[in-house]
Backbone bond lengths (Angstrom), bond angles and torsions (degrees), N, CA, C in turn:
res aa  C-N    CA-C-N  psi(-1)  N-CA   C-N-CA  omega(-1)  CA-C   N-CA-C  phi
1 X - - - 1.460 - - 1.520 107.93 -
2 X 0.948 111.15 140.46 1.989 123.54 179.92 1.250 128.26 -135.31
3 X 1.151 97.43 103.96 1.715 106.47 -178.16 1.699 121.51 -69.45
4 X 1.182 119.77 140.47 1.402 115.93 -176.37 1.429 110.09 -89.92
5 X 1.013 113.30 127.05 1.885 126.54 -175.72 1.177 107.14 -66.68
6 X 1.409 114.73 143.39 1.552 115.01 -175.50 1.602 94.02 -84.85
7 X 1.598 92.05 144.00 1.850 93.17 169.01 1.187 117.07 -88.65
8 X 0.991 112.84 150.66 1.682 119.80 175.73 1.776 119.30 -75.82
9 X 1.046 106.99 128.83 1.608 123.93 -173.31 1.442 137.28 112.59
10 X 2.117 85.17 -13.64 1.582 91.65 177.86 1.538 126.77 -72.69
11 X 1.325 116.55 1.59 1.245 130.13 179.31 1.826 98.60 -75.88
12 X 1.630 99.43 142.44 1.505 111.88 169.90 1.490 103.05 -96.18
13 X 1.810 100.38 124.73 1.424 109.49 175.85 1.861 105.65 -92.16
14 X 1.137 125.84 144.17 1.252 135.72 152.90 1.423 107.09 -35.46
15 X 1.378 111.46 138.71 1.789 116.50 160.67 1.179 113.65 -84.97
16 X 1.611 112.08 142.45 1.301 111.43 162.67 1.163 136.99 -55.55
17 X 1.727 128.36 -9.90 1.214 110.17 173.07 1.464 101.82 -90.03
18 X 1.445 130.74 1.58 1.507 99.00 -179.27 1.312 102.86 -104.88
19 X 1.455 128.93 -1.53 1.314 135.35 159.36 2.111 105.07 -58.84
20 X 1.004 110.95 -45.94 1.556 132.57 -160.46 1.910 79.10 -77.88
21 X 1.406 126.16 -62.32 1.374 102.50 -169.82 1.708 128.55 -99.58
22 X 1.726 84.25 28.88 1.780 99.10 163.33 1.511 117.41 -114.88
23 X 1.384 99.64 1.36 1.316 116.02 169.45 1.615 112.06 -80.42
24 X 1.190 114.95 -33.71 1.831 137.90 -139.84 1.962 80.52 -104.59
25 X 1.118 108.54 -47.79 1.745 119.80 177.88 1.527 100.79 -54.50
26 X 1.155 105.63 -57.50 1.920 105.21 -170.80 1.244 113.43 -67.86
27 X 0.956 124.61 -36.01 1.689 134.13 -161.43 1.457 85.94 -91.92
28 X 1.689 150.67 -79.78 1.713 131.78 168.33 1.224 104.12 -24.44
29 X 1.503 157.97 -76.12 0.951 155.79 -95.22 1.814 92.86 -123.57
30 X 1.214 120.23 -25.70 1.461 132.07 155.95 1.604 115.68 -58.31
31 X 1.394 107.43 -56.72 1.364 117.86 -155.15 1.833 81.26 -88.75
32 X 1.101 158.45 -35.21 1.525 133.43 149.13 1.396 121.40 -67.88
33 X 1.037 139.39 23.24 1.660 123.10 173.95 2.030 75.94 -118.91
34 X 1.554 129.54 -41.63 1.346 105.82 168.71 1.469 122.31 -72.05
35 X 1.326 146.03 -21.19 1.562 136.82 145.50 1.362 91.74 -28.73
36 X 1.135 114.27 -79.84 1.826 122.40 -143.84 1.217 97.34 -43.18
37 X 1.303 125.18 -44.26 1.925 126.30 -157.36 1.423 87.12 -89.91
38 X 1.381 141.25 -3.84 1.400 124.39 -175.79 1.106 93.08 -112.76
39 X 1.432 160.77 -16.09 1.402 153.40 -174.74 1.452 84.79 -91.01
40 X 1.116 128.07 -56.75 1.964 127.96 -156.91 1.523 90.78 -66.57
41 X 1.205 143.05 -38.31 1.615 146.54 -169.76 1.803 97.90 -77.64
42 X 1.642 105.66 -41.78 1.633 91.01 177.64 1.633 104.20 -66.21
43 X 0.916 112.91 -78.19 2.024 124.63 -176.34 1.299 103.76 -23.51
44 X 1.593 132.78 -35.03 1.163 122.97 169.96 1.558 122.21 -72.34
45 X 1.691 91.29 -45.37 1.869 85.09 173.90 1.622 121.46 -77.02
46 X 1.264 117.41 -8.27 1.317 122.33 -171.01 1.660 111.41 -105.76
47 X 1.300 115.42 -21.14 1.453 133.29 -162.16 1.981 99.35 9.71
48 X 1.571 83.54 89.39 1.283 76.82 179.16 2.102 115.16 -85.30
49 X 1.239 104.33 164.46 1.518 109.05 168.08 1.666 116.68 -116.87
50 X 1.449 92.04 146.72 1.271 104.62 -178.52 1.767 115.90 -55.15
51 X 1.053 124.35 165.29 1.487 124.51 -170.64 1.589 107.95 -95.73
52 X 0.948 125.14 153.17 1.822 107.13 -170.08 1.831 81.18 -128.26
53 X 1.273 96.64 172.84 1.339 117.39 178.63 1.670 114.55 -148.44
54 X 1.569 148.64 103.37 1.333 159.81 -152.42 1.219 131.10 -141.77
55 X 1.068 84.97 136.30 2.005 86.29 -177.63 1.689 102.51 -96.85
56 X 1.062 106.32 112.52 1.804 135.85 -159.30 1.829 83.80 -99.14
57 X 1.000 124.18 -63.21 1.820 103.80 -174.94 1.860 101.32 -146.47
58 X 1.283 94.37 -169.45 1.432 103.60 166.37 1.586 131.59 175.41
59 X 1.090 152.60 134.89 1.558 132.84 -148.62 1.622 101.91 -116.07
60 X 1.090 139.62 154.26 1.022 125.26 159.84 1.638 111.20 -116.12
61 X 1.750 99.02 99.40 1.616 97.34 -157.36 2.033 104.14 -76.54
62 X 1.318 113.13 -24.98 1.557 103.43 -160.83 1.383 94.06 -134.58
63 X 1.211 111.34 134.22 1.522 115.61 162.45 1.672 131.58 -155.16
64 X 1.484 127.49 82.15 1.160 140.47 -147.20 1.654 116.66 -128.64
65 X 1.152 99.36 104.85 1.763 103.96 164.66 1.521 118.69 -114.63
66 X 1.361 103.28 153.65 1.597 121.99 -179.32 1.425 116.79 -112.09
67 X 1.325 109.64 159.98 1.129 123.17 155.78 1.687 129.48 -18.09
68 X 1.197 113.14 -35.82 1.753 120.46 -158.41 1.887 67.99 -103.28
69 X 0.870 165.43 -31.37 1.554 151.01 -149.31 1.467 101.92 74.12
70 X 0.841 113.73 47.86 1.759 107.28 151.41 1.305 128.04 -125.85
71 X 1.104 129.08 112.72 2.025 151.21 -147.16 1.566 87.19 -96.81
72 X 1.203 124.03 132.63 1.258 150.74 159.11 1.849 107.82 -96.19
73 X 1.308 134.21 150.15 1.332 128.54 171.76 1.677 95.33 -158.63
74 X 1.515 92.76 154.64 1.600 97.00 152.85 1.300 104.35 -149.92
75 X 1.462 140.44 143.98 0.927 155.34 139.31 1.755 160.53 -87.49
76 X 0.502 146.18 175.93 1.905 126.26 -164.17 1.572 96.15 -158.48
77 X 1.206 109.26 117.04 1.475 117.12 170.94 1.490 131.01 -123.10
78 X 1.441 110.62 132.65 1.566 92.69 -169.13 1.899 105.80 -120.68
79 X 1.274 102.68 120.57 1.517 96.95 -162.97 1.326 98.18 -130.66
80 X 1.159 102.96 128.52 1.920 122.24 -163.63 1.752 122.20 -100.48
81 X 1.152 134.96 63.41 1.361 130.22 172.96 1.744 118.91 -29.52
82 X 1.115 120.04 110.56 1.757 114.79 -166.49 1.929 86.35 -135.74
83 X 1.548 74.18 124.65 1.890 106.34 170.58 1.507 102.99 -99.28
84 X 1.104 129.50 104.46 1.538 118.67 165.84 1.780 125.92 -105.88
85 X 1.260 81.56 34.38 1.891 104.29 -173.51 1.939 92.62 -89.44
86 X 1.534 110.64 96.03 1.459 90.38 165.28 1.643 123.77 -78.24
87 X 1.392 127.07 20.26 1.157 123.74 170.15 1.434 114.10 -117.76
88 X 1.268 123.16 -2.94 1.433 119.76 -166.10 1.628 117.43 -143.27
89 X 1.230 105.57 118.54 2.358 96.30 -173.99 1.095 94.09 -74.94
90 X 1.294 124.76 166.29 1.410 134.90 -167.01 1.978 88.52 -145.51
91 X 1.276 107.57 136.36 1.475 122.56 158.20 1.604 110.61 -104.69
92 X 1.744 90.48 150.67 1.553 95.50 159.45 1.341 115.17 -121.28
93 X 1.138 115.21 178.68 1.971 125.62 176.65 1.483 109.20 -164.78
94 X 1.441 113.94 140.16 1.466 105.85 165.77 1.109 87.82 89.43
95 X 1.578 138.47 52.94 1.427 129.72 166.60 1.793 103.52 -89.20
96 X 1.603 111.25 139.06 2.009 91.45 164.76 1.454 63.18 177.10
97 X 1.637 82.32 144.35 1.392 109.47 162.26 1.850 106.15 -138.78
98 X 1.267 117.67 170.48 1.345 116.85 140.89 1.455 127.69 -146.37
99 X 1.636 78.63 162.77 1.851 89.93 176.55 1.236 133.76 -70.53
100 X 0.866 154.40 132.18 1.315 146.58 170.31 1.978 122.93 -138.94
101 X 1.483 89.99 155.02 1.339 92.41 -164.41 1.664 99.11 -132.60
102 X 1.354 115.27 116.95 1.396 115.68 -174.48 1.854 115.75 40.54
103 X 1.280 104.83 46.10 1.556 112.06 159.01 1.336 105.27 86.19
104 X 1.940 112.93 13.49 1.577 100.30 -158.20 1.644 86.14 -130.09
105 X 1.160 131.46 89.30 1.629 124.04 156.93 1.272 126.06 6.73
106 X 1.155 129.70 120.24 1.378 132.59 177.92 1.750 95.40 -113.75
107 X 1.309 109.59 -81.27 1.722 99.69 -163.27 1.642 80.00 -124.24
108 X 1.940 94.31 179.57 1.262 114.71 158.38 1.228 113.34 -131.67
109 X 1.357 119.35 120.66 1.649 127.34 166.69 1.222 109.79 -62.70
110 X 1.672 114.21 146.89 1.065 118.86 165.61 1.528 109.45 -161.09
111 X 1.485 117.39 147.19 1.612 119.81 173.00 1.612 99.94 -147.60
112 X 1.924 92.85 154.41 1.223 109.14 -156.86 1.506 86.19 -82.13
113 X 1.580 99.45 173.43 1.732 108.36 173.30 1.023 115.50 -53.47
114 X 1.722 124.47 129.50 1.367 138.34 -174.97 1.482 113.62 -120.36
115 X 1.454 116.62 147.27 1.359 115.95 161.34 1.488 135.40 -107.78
116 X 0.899 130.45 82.35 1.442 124.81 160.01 1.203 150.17 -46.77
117 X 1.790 117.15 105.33 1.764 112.63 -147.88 1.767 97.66 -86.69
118 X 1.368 101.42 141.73 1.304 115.18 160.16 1.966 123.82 1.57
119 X 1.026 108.96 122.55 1.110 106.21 -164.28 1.437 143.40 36.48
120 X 1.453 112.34 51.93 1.699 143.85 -161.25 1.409 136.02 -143.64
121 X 1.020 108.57 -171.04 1.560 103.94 -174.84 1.558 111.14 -145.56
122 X 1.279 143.28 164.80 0.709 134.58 174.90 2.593 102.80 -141.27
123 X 1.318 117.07 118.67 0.860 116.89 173.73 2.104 125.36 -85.56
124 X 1.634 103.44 150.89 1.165 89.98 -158.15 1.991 86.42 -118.50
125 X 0.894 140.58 119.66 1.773 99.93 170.42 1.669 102.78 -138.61
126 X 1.647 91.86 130.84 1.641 109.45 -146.35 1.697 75.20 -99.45
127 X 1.443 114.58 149.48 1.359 132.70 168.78 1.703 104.78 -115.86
128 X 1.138 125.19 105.23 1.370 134.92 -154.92 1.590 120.59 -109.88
129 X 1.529 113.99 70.31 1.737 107.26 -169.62 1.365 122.60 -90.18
130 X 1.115 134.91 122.20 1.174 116.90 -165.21 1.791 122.37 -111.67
131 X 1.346 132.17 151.79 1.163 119.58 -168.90 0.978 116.03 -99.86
132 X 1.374 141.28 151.87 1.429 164.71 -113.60 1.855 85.03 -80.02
133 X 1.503 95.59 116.39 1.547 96.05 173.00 1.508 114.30 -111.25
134 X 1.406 111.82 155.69 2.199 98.44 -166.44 1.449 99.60 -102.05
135 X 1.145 130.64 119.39 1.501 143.31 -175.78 1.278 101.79 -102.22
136 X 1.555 102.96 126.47 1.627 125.18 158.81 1.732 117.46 -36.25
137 X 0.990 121.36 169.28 1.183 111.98 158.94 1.295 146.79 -84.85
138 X 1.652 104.00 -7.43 1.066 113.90 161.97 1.623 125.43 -84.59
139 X 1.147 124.66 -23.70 1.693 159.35 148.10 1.338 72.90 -41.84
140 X 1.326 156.59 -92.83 1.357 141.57 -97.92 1.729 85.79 -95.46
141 X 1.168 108.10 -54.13 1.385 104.10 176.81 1.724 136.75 -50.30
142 X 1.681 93.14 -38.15 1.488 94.36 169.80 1.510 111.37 -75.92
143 X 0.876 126.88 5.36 2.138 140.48 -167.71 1.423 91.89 -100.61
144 X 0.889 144.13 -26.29 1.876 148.99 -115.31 1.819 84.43 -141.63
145 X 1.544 112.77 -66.09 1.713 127.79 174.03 1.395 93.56 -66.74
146 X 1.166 161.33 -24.36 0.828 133.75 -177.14 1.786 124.73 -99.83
147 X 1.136 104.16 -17.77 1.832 132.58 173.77 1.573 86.80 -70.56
148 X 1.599 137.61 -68.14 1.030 149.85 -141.68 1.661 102.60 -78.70
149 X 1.621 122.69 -30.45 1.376 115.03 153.22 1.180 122.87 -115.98
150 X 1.645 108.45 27.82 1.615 95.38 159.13 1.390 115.11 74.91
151 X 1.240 132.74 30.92 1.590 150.09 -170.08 1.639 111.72 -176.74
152 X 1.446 87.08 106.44 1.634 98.49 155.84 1.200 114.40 -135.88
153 X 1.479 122.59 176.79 1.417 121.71 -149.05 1.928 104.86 -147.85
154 X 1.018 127.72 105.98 1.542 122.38 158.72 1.473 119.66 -77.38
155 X 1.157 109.88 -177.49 1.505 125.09 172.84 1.432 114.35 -134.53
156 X 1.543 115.57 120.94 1.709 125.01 -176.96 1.539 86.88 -99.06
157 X 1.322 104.66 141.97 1.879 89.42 151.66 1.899 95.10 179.78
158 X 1.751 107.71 111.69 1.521 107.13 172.08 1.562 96.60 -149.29
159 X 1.018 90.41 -152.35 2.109 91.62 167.49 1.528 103.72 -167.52
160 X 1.198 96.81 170.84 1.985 102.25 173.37 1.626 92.86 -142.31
161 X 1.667 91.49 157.26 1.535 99.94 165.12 0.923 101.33 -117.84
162 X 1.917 86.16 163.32 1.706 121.26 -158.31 1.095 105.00 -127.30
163 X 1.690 118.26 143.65 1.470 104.60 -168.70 1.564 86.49 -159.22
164 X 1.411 103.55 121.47 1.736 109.52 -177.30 1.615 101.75 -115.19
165 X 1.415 108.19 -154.80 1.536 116.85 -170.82 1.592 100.21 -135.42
166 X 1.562 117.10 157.72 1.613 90.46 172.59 1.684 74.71 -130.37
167 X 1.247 130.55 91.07 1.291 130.22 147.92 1.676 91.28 98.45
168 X 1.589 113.46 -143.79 1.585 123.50 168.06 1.332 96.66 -85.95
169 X 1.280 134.53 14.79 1.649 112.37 -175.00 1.364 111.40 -115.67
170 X 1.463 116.37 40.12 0.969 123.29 172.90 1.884 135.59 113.00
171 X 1.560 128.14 -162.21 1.245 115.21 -178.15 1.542 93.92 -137.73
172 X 1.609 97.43 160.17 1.213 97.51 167.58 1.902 108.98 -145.71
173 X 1.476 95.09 150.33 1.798 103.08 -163.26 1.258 88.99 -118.21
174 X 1.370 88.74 151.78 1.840 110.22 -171.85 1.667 97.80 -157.10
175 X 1.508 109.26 131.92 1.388 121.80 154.08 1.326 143.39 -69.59
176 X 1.963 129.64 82.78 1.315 105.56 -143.28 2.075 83.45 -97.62
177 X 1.609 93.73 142.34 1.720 107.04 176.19 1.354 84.37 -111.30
178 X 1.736 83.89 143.98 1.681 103.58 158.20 1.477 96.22 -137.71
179 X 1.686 99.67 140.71 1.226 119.74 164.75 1.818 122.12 -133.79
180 X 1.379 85.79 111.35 2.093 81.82 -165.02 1.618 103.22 -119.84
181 X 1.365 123.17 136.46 1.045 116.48 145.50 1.730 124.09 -94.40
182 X 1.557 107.04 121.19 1.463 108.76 -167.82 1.387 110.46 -86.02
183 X 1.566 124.32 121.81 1.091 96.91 -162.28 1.651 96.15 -124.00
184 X 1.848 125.51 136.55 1.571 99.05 -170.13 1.590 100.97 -122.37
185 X 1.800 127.40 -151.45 0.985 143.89 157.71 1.599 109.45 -96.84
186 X 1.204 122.09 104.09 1.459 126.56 -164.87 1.810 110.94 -64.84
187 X 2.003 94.26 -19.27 1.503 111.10 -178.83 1.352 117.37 -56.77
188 X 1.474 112.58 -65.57 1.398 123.97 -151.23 2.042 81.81 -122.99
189 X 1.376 134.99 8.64 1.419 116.06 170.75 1.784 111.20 83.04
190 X 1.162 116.05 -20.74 1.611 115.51 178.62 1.047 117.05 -59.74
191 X 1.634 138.55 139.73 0.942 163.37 132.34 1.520 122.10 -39.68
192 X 1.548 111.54 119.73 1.450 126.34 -168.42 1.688 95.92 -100.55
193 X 1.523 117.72 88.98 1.017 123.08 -171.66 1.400 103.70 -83.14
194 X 1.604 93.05 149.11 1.664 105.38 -175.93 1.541 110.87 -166.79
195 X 1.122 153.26 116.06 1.359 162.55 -129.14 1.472 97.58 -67.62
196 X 1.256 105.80 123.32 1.519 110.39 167.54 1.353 100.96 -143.75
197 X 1.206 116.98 123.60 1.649 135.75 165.17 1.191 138.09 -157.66
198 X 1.067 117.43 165.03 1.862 110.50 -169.14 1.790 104.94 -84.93
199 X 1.340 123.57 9.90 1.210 120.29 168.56 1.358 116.43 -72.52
200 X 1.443 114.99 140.13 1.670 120.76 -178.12 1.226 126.27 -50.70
201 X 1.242 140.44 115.87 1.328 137.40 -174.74 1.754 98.95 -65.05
């Protein structure tokens, strides 16, 4: 009995370029699973914190309506950016908020990109006047109830982003929202302070 010998060459060899781009696959796919273990090694040694953003006080210096229904206001706001990362500065951009008063715009805050060094704060304090706004009649009444017990109430509400470092291994961006209702003594202008910040409930 006689077996026939295999010839040599009939075997299919692999090409070099797909050898060349499974090489190019391992070595990317290396150099991200080592990022990953070097960003997770920074966040541990750095444990960084998110950046908060707060409304720390506020006055309500002017507040006047007439006869024809048009409300005059001014306001004073003091809103505090706080980095409490002692290893890392954190910037912001895209700061704006606005005011509002019964669903009707008064101003819009805004500040240019800021930096905040390592374990700090940075203060903002917006002086807010607003021009003769025309109130419904029912608006006129809640303005009228609200003079009469000495409590009225605005609405803050924008956000800025925050964007820190965690060492050389990179940055990280975060959206801080604030939503406040400001609420004061329309008598004497004081502020009925009560925690408002973009930190997570």
């Amino acid at each position: 009995m006689y077996f026939k010998k295999p010839q040599r060459g009939s075997e299919k060899r692999t090409h070099p370029l797909i050898w060349f781009a499974a090489i190019i696959c391992a070595i990317i796919a290396t150099a991200v699973i080592i990022a990953g273990v070097g960003v997770f090694i920074g966040y541990m040694v750095i444990h960084p914190r998110v950046p908060v953003i707060a409304v720390v006080d506020a006055h309500l210096d002017k507040i006047q309506s007439d006869i024809a229904g048009l409300l005059e206001t001014q306001v004073t706001i003091l809103i505090k950016a706080q980095n409490d990362n002692a290893k890392a500065h954190a910037s912001f951009s895209d700061t704006s908020f606005i005011l509002s008063f019964q669903g009707m715009m008064i101003a819009k805050l805004v500040a240019e990109p800021f930096e905040v060094k390592k374990n700090d704060s940075v203060e903002f304090n917006y002086v807010v006047p607003s021009s003769s706004i025309p109130l419904t009649p029912d608006q006129m009444d809640e303005v009228d109830l609200a003079l009469k017990q000495d409590k009225i109430t605005f609405d803050l509400r924008g956000n800025s982003r925050a964007r820190w470092r965690i060492g050389l291994f990179g940055s990280v961006k975060f959206w801080c929202h604030l939503s406040c209702r400001l609420k004061f003594h329309p008598l004497n202008g004081t502020y009925m302070n009560a925690p408002c910040s973009s930190r997570a409930k």
